[in-house]
N, C-alpha and C positions, 0 to 999 in steps of 0.2 A: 177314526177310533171313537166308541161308546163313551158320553161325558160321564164323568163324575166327581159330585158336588164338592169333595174334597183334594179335585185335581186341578192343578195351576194350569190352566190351560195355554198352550202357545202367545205370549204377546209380541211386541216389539221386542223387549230387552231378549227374549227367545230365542227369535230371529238372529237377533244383530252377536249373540254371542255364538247360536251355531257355525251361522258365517267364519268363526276364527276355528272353532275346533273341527269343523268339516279342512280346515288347510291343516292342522297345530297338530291334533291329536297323535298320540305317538304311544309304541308298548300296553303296558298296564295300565288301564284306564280306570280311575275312579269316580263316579258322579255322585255329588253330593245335592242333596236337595233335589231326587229325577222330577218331582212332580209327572208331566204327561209322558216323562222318558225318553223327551227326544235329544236332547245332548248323549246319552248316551246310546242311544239308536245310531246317532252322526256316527258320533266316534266309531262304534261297532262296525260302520260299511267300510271304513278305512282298513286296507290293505296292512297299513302299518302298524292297526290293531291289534292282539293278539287277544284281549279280554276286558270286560268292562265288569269292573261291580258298580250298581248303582243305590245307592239308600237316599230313605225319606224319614222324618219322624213321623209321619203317620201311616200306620196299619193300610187303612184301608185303599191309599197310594199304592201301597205296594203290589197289595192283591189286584187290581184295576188294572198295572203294570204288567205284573205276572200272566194275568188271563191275556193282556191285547196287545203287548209288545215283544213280539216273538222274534227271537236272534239266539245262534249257539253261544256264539260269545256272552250272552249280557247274562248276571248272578242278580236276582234283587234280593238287597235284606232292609228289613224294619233297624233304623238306628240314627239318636242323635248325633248328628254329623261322625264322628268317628268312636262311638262306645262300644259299635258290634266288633271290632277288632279288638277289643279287651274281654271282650266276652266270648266269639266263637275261637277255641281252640285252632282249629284251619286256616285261620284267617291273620292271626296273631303277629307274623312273621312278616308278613304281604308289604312292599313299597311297590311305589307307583311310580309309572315314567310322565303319567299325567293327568292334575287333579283340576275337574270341573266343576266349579259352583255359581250358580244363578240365587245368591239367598236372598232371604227376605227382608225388605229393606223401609217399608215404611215405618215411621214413628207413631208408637201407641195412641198419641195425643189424636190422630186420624180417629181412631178409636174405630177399625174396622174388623176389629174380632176375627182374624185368620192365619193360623197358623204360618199358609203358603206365602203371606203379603208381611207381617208385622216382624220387624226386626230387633225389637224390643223394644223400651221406655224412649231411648235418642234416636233409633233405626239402625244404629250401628253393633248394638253390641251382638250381635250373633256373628257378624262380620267378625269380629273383632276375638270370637271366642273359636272359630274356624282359624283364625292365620296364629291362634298360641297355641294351639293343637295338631297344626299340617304339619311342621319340620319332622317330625318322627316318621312319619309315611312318605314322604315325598323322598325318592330318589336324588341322589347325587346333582347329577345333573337334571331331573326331572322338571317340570314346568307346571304353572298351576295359572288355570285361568277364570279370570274372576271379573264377575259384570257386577257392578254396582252404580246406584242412580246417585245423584245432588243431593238426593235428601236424605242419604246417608250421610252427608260431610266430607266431600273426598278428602281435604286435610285428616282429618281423623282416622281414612283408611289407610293412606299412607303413613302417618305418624304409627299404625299399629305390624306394617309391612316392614319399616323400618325397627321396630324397636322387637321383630321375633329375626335380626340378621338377614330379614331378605331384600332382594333387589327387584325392582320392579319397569317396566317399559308401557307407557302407554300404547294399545293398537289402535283404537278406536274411539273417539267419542260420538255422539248422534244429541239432537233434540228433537224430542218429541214434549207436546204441549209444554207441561210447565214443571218441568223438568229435563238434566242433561243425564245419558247413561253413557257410562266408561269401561271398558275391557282393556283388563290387565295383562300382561304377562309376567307372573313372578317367579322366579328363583333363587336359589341358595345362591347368597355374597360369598365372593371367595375366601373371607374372613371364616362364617358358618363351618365350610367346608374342610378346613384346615383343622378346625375346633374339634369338630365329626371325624377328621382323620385319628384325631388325638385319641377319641374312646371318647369323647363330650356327649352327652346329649342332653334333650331337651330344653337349653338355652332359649330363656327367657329376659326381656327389657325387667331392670330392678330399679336403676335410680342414675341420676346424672351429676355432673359436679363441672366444674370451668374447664377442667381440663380431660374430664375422661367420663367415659359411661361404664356402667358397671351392671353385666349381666348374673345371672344366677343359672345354674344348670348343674348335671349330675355326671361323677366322673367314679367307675367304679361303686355304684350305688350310693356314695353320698354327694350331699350338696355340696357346691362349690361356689366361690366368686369369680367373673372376670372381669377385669380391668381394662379396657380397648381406649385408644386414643378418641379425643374428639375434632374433628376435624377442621373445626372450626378455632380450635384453640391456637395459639402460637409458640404457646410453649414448646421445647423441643428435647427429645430423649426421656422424656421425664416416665414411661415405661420401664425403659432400658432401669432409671434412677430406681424407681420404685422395686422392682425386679429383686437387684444386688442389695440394697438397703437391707429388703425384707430378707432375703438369706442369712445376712449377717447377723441380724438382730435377733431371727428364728435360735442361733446355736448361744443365746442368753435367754430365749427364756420369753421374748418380746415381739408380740406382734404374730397374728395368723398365719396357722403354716404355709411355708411356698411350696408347692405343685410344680408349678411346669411355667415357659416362659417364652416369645417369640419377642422379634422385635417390634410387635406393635401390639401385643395382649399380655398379663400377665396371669393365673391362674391360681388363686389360693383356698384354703378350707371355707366354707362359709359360716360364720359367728353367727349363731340364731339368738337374740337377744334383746336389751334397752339401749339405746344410747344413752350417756351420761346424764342428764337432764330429766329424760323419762323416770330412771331410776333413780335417781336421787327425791323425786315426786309423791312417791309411791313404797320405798322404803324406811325401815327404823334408824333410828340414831345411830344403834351398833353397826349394824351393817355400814351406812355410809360410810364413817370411822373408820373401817375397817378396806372399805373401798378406794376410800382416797388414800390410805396408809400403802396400798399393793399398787397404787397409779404413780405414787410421789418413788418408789424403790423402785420401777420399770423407768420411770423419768431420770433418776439419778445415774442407774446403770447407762444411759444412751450418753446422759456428761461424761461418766466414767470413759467413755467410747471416743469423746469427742464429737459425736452424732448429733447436730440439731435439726429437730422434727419438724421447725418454724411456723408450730399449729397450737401451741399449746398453751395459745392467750385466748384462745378462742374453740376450744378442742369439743362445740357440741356435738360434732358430729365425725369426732375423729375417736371417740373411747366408746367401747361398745360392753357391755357387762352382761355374760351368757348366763343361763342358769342354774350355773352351778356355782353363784359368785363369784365368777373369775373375770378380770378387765382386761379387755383386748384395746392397746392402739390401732390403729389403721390409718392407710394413706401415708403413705412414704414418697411418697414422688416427689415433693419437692422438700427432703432430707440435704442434708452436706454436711461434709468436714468442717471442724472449725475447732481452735484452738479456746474460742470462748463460747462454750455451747450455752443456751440457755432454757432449757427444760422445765428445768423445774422451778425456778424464780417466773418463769412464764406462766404456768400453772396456780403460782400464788396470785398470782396479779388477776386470774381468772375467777380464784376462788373469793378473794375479798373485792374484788368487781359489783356494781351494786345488785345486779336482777341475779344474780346467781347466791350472793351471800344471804338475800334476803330467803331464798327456797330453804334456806339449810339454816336459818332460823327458824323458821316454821318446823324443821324435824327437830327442834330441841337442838340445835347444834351452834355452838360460836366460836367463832374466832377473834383472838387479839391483831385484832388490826395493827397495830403500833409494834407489837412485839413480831408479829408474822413480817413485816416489813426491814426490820430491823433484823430478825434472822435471813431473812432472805439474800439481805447484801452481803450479811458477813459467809456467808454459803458463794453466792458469788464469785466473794476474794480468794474464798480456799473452798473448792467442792472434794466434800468429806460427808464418810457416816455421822461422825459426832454433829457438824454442822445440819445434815439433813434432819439427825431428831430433833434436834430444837426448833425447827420450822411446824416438824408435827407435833412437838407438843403444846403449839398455839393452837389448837384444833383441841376443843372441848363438847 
């Protein structure tokens, strides 16, 4: 084939990745990054083939490809990694039974100015911006095979494998000089799959906590939260807890809507907002007032219930306040029955707490320490409307 100067020409990592899709390759084939096109040339002689699209981000790849890589099967388009399927109309619909990418993977700091080689500022993030974008293409059962070198950080590419639900198998490592290359094989976790059954998609890693991960994705066009076990935790049921909590609480008034719920995820609306702390940072006197006034009457309602939320000494990152002023709790999992619930004496204890009372000096705001203490027990002995105003009207 005619060189050119904008073509990644065959190397090792080439080599050693054809080697898997010349056996792997299966269905709809997608190659991303064809550079000289030979991953998807492989793919293309496979019986098992039936069509390859291949893309590159630059132009003149493609046209180079176009003229010298001649197969019925094989489609070339110009597209960062997968934007031509939001763009061409035809294409829109398209999953794959199996997705190729050979990316680029050195660190800028090389400073070798090439598109086909640099994988951005660490080496990783193009890797990293391909596996939060593959689950919408990738088929069911489909398979996605992915070569990347050491000095991308394979920690790093697995920590991004794992945190978009998928599962990965090593085939291959090699060394070549001063560097190790790895070939992946990744697929949707059966977790993904279940979610994807549900009408989920695009399920992305959001945040983690001791006992659960929480991803974000879209269910009927809006966002959503999910809740998945962590495996590493010990806790036990605490899904199942969270689950039944949030129903009940849902039909007072309390707490993000429930959705949907298995024994090991649970599915709720997703709060776009500050957590507590941000916004108490950043907003006026009224507001706050007015925010801790609609937190202390959500907290009262769950004593009313008997509900203890067992977070609310420490709730930075358990109240979440959306844009339209309104306070969402979150995180019920580890909720329970109890005949002495403590909510909202919990809550005091947060608010006159030193690094917290002092932010909400700074907005103009005080509280009687002495008096807020001394309401708080007698709320204790008897949980009451009457008793809960006098707590808040320590709060000036």
């Amino acid at each position: 084939m005619p060189a050119c100067d904008s073509v990644y020409q065959p190397r090792e990592d080439s080599t050693l990745l054809e080697k898997h899709v010349r056996v792997l390759a299966k269905g709809v084939v997608l190659d991303v990054g064809t550079g000289s096109g030979i991953q998807a040339l492989t793919a293309a002689l496979r019986p098992e083939v039936s069509r390859v699209i291949a893309v590159d981000i630059q132009e003149e790849v493609i046209e180079h490809c176009r003229e010298h890589v001649r197969n019925r099967k094989i489609e070339f388009f110009q597209s960062d990694l997968f934007s031509i399927f939001k763009k061409n109309p035809k294409l829109k619909k398209i999953k794959f039974d199996t997705i190729i990418f050979n990316p680029p993977y050195l660190p800028q700091e090389l400073k070798v100015k090439d598109l086909s080689l640099e994988g951005g500022k660490k080496g990783y993030e193009t890797v990293e911006r391909f596996l939060d974008g593959v689950n919408g293409f990738l088929k069911k059962d489909g398979i996605i095979l992915l070569l990347f070198s050491s000095l991308t950080k394979k920690e790093k590419v697995e920590e991004f494998i794992r945190n978009n639900l998928l599962e990965l198998k090593l085939l291959e490592e090699q060394n070549i000089f001063f560097e190790q290359l790895f070939v992946y094989e990744i697929g949707k976790s059966e977790l993904l799959k279940r979610l994807e059954k549900k009408g989920i998609r695009e399920v992305h890693y959001f945040s983690r906590g001791k006992r659960g991960f929480i991803f974000t994705g879209f269910l009927k066009g809006k966002k959503i939260a999910i809740k998945t076990n962590n495996p590493e935790s010990k806790a036990v049921s605490r899904i199942e807890n969270e689950a039944n909590f949030l129903k009940a609480l849902n039909k007072r008034g309390i707490g993000p809507k429930f959705l949907l719920s298995d024994v090991d995820f649970v599915v709720r609306e997703f709060i776009d907002g500050k957590l507590i702390e941000q916004y108490l940072e950043i907003n006026d006197k009224k507001d706050i007032i007015k925010i801790i006034n609609k937190i202390f009457l959500q907290l009262f309602e769950m004593d009313r219930l008997n509900i203890n939320k067992e977070e609310m000494s420490h709730p930075h990152k358990h109240i979440i306040i959306d844009k339209k002023g309104k306070p969402y709790l979150i995180d019920f999992e580890r909720c329970r029955k109890t005949i002495k619930p403590g909510n909202v004496t919990q809550f005091c204890d947060y608010l006159i707490g030193g690094s917290i009372s002092g932010v909400l000096m700074g907005r103009g705001i005080t509280i009687n320490k002495e008096k807020m203490i001394l309401s708080s027990k007698r709320y204790k002995k008897s949980i009451s409307k009457e008793n809960l105003k006098k707590i808040i009207k320590t709060i000036e």
